[in-house]
C-alpha angles and dihedrals in degrees: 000000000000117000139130124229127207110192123154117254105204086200096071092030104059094145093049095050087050086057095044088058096057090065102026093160090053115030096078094062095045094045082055100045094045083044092058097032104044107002115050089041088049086051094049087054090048104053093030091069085054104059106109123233130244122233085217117100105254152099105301131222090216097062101032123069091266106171141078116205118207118208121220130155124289084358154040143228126217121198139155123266122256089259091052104044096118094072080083092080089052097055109038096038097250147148112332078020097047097119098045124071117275104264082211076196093155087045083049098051094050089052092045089047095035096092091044086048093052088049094049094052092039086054099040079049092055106046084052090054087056096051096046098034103026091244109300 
């Protein structure tokens, strides 16, 4: 199956875990709204320039919104929609692309989006901190 998973790893986001401790009892709400508000949006972009494009004459998954995004908490799942599934064989080298490289483009995208999406919930963490805390 082709998707792409966005999870956060504490290990790569110390600053952000140190921000997330201050307000416990609220962080998890904001990281999933930012998650479903900014991030998982910025992700679809992000992946979505990198679909390649068929030489066949078609609708194409690049230029057409191609992508479902699935909420859970503390993360979020991008797929193709039903219509676009093919763009799996592409990017993971199978079956009619068994013989090409795997693209990895949604694999690609994430990584491309993943520091935009750490700043967006450091920031959204931190904004939080101030109202609550008054900024210390």
């Amino acid at each position: 199956m082709c998707a792409a998973n966005w999870t956060i790893n504490f290990k790569d986001v110390d600053r952000l875990a140190q921000n997330i401790s201050k307000i416990p009892n609220r962080s998890e709400e904001i990281i999933n709204r930012t998650l479903r508000g900014k991030s998982a949006p910025k992700a679809m972009e992000s992946i979505q320039v990198g679909i390649p494009i068929s030489p066949k004459q078609k609708r194409h998954a690049h230029s057409s919104k191609a992508l479902n995004v699935q909420h859970g908490n503390l993360e979020f799942t991008i797929r193709p929609k039903r219509s676009f599934d093919y763009i799996k064989y592409p990017d993971l080298g199978i079956g009619t692309s068994k013989k090409k490289a795997p693209k990895l483009f949604m694999e690609k995208g994430l990584d491309k989006t993943s520091p935009t999406i750490v700043n967006d919930l450091n920031n959204a963490v931190i904004k939080e901190i101030e109202n609550t805390l008054g900024g210390h």
